[in-house]
C-alpha positions in Angstrom: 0.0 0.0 0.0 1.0 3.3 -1.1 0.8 5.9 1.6 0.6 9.2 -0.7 -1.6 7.7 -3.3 -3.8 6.7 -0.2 -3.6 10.2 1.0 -4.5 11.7 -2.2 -7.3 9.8 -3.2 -9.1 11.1 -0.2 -7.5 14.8 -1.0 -5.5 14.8 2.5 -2.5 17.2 1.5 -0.2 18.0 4.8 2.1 15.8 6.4 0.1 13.0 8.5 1.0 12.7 12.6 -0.3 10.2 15.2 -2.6 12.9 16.3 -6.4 13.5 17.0 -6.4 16.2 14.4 -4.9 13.6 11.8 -7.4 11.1 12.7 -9.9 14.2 12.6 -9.2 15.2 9.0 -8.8 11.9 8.0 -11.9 10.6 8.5 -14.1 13.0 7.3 -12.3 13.5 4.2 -12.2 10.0 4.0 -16.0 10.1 4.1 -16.2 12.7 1.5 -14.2 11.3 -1.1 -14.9 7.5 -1.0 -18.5 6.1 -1.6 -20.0 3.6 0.4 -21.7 1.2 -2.0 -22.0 -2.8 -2.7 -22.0 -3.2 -6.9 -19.8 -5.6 -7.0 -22.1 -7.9 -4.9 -24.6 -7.5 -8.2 -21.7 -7.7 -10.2 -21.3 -11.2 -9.1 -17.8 -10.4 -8.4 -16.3 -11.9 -5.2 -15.2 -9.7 -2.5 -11.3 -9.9 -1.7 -10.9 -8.4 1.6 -7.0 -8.2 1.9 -5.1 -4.7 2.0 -3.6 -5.2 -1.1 -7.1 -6.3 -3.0 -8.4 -3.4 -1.4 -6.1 -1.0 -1.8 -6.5 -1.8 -5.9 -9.9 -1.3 -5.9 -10.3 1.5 -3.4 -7.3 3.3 -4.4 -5.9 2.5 -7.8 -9.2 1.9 -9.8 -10.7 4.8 -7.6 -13.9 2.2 -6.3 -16.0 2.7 -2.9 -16.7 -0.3 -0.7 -19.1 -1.3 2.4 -18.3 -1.9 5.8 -15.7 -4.8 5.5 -13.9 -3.4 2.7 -13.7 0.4 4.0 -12.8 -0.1 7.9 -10.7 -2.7 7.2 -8.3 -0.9 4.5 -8.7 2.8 6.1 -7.6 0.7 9.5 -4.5 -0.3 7.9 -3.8 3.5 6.7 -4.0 4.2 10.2 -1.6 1.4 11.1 0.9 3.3 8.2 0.7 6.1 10.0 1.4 5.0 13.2 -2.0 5.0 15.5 -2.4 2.5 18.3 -5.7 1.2 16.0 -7.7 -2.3 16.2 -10.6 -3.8 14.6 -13.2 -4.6 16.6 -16.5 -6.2 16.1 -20.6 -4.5 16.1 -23.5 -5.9 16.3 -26.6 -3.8 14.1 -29.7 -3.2 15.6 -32.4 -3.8 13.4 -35.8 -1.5 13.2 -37.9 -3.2 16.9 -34.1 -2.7 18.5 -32.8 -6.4 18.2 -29.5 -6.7 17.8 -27.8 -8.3 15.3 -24.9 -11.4 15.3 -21.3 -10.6 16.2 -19.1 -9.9 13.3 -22.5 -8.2 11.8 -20.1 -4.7 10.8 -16.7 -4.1 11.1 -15.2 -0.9 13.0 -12.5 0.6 14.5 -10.9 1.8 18.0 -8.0 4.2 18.4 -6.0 4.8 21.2 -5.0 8.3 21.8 -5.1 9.9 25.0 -8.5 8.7 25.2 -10.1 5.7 23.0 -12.0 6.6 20.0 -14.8 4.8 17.8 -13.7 5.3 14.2 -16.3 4.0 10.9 -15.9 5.4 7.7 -17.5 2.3 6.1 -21.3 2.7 7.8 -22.5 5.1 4.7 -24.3 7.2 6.5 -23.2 8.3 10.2 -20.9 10.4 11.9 -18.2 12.4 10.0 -15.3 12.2 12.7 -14.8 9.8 14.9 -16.8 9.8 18.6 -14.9 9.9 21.7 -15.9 6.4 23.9 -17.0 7.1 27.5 -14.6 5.9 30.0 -16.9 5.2 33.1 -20.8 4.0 32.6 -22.1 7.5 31.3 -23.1 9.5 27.5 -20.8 10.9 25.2 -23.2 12.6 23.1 -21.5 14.8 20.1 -23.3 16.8 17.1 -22.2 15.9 13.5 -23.0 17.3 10.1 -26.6 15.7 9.7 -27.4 14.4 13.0 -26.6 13.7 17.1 -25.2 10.6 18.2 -24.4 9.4 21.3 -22.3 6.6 22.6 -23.5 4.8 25.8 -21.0 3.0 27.9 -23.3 -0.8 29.6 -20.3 -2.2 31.2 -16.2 -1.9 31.2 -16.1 -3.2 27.1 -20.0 -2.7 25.8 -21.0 0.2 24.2 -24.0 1.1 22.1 -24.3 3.8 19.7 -27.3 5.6 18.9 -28.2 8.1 16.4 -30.7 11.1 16.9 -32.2 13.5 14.0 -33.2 16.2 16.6 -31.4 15.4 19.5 -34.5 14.1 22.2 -35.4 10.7 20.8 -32.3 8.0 20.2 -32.7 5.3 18.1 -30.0 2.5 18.7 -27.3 2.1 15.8 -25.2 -0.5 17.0 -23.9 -2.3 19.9 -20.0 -2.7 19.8 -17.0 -3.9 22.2 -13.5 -3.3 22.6 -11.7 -6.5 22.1 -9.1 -6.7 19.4 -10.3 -8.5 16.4 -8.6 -10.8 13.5 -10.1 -10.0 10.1 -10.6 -13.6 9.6 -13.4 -13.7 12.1 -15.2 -11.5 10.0 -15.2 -14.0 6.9 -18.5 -15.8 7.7 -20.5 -12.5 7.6 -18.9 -11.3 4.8 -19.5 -14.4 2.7 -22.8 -14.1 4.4 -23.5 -10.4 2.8 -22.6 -11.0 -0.3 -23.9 -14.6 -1.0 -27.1 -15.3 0.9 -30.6 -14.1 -0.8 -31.7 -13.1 2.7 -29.0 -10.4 3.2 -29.6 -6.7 3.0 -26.9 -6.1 0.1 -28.0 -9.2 -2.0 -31.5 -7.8 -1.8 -30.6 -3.8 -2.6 -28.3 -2.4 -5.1 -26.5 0.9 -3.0 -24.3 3.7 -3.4 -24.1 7.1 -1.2 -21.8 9.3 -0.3 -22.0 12.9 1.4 -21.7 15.9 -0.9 -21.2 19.3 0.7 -24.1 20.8 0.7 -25.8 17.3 1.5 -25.7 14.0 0.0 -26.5 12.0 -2.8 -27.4 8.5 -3.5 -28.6 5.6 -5.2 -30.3 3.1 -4.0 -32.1 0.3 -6.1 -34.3 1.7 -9.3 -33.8 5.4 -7.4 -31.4 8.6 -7.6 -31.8 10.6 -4.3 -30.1 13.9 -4.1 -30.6 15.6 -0.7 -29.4 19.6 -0.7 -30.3 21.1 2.6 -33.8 20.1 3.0 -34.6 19.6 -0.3 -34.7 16.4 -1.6 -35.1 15.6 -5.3 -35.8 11.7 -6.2 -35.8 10.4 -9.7 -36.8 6.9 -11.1 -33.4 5.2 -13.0 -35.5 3.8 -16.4 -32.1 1.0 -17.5 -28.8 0.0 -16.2 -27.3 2.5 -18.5 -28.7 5.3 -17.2 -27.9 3.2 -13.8 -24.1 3.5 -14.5 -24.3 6.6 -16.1 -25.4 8.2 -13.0 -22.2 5.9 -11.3 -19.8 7.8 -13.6 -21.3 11.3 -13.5 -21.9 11.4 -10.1 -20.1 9.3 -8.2 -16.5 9.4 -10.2 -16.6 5.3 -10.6 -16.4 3.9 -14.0 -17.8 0.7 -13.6 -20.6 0.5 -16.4 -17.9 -1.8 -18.5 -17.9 -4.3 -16.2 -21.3 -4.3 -15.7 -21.9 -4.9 -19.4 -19.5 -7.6 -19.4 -21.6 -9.5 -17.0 -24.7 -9.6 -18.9 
């Protein structure tokens, strides 16, 4: 993995340091510039979730990811740089507020003078990372597009929750702080991208924050959100589909697309 060309894919331009305002700056422009999205799931092209597999897609052919494939390589930029960083594993909560399996998404902790949940791979959540309480209390912290909160159960369970308004939480996902292998992860991951029950067999995504709001696809649908305006569009073919992937996302991936048909 090339550090610079890391760096300037997600237009990061000074000198990195094992600081919080590194680890600041990183993520959210890390959040800006890479999309979270799942194509090559309809793509029928297998997932390879090793740094240098990732770091050709991500980086070199200038793809997004989900979850897996976005912690897991922005983990090991970290690692580059020099942050005390693991993997760790979350649990999802679902819409009634039951949780999900372990290995269900993939995030990060890093240790600075105080620990720190990092997720850049989520696709839509906070923009820099959230402080984790260190006694059974709320860090509560007010992004771009929302107020989440991180609530501390016991020494090494925490559960994030995400607010619109700031008076009514609604639980993201429950996580811990044991250090994780990435091979533990494999059986979800063949999970999402094989099995017809899973969320990203079943929808076709890609979204990524734009500055003055966000912009995404999602199935047969173009969604662009400026301010509180939202426009929505219906996608008529899988040209127009990819079209929309170039134009608006920067990802040329229509060709392979049209190879698989």
């Amino acid at each position: 993995m090339k550090l610079d060309n890391y760096l300037r894919r997600i237009n990061f331009r000074q000198t990195p340091k094992n600081n919080l305002q590194t680890l600041n700056e990183l993520h959210r422009k890390h959040v800006f510039a890479i999309p979270f999205e799942d194509l090559d799931i309809h793509l029928k092209k297998p997932l390879k979730i090793d740094v240098d597999s990732l770091y050709e897609k991500i980086i070199v052919e200038k793809r997004g990811g989900f979850c897996y494939e976005l912690n897991y390589l922005f983990y090991n930029l970290l690692k580059e740089i020099g942050f005390d960083c693991q993997i760790v594993s979350s649990r999802m909560y679902d819409k009634r507020e039951n949780v999900g399996c372990e290995f269900d998404h993939l995030s990060i902790l890093v240790k600075l003078e105080e620990d720190w949940l990092v997720d850049v791979g989520y696709g839509n959540l906070f923009t820099e990372p959230m402080k984790i309480p260190t006694k059974i209390d709320d860090y509560v912290y007010k992004d771009r597009d929302a107020i989440y909160k991180i609530s501390q159960s016991n020494n090494s369970k925490f559960v994030l929750s995400e607010s619109k308004k700031g008076y009514k939480f609604k639980k993201i996902y429950a996580f811990d702080t044991i250090p994780r292998k990435i091979e533990e992860f494999y059986e979800q991951i063949d999970f999402k991208q094989y099995s017809p029950a899973s969320y990203f067999v079943k929808n076709r995504i890609c979204t990524i924050p734009i500055e003055e709001g966000r912009i995404t696809l999602f199935n047969n649908k173009f969604i662009k959100t400026i301010g509180k305006k939202k426009e929505e569009r219906t996608i008529q073919s899988e040209e127009e589909f990819y079209q929309i992937v170039r134009e608006e996302f920067d990802m040329n991936v229509w060709e392979e697309s049209f190879c698989q048909n």
